[in-house]
Structure formats: structure tokens, C-alpha cells
N, C-alpha and C positions, 0 to 999 in steps of 0.2 A: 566431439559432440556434433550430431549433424545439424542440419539450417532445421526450424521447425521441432526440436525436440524439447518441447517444454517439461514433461516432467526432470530432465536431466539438468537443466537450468535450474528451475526450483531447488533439485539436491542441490546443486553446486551456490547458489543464493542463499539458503539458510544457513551453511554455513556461515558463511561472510556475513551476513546477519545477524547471525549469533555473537559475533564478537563483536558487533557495533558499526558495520561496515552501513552507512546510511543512503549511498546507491541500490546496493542489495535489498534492501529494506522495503525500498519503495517498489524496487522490480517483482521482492514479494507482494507486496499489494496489489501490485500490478495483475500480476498471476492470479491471485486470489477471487481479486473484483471481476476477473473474465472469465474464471476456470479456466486455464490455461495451462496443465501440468498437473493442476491440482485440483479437489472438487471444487468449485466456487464458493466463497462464501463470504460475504460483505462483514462482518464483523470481523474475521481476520484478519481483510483486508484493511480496513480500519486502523485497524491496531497496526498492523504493520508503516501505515502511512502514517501515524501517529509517533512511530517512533524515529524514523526518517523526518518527517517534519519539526520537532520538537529539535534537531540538529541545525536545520536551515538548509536543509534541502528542497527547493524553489517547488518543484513539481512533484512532489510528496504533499507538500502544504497544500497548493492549487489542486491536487486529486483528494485532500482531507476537507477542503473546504467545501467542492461538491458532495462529498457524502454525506457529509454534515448537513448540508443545505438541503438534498434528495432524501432525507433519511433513510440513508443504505447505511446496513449495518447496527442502526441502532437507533435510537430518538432525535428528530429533527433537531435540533438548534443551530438556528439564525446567527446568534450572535458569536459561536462560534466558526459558524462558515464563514463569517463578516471580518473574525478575527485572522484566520487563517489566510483568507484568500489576500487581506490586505498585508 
């Protein structure tokens, strides 16, 4: 894979994602929130950081609790970004 090839990252990430791998997970989101690989789209992204954070993956949580808080992806809630980020 060469430096810079994100859609190739993406395939090679949802797999490992797919089986629970919670690094993966949030590099999906990653992807997702920037279009990186992939089309953009905050609700994915979401869910992906959702499921990474839900593990206790530190910077999955801290990327759910800004979306949370920015409402990307889906409906504002405070007390969830409040939740998360702490």
C-alpha cells in the first residue's frame, strides 16, 4: 500500500472492523468524518466512533464526543458529548 492511499486503508480497516478490531473502527471514522478513502459522511462516522468508543478506545470517545457536541452526524446532545469526552 503506498503512503497516502486511503481508499486501500479503508478496505484493509473494515475488515478488522468488522471483527471488532477497535483501532480499526475509529480509523473508520476517521476516514469517514474527512472523506478520506471514502465519501464523507458524518453519520458513519459516528457510528463508527461509537463502536470504538463503547470498547474504551481514548480517541474514538474524544472524536464521539465532538460530534456529539457539533452535531455532525446527527442531533446535538450535550450530555452525551459531556459523557464521552469525560
Amino acid at each position: 500500500m503506498a503512503a497516502g492511499d486511503y481508499s486501500a486503508a479503508a478496505r484493509q480497516a473494515r475488515i478488522l472492523a468488522d471483527r471488532g478490531d477497535a483501532g480499526a473502527q475509529a480509523l473508520l471514522g476517521g476516514l469517514y468524518e474527512h472523506g478520506e478513502g471514502v465519501p464523507q459522511n458524518y453519520s458513519t462516522a459516528r457510528h463508527f466512533y461509537r463502536l470504538s468508543a463503547a470498547q474504551g478506545y481514548a480517541l474514538a470517545q474524544h472524536n464521539l464526543a465532538l460530534m456529539y457536541g457539533l452535531a455532525k452526524g446527527g442531533p446535538q446532545d450535550l450530555v452525551l458529548a459531556y459523557m464521552w469526552a469525560n
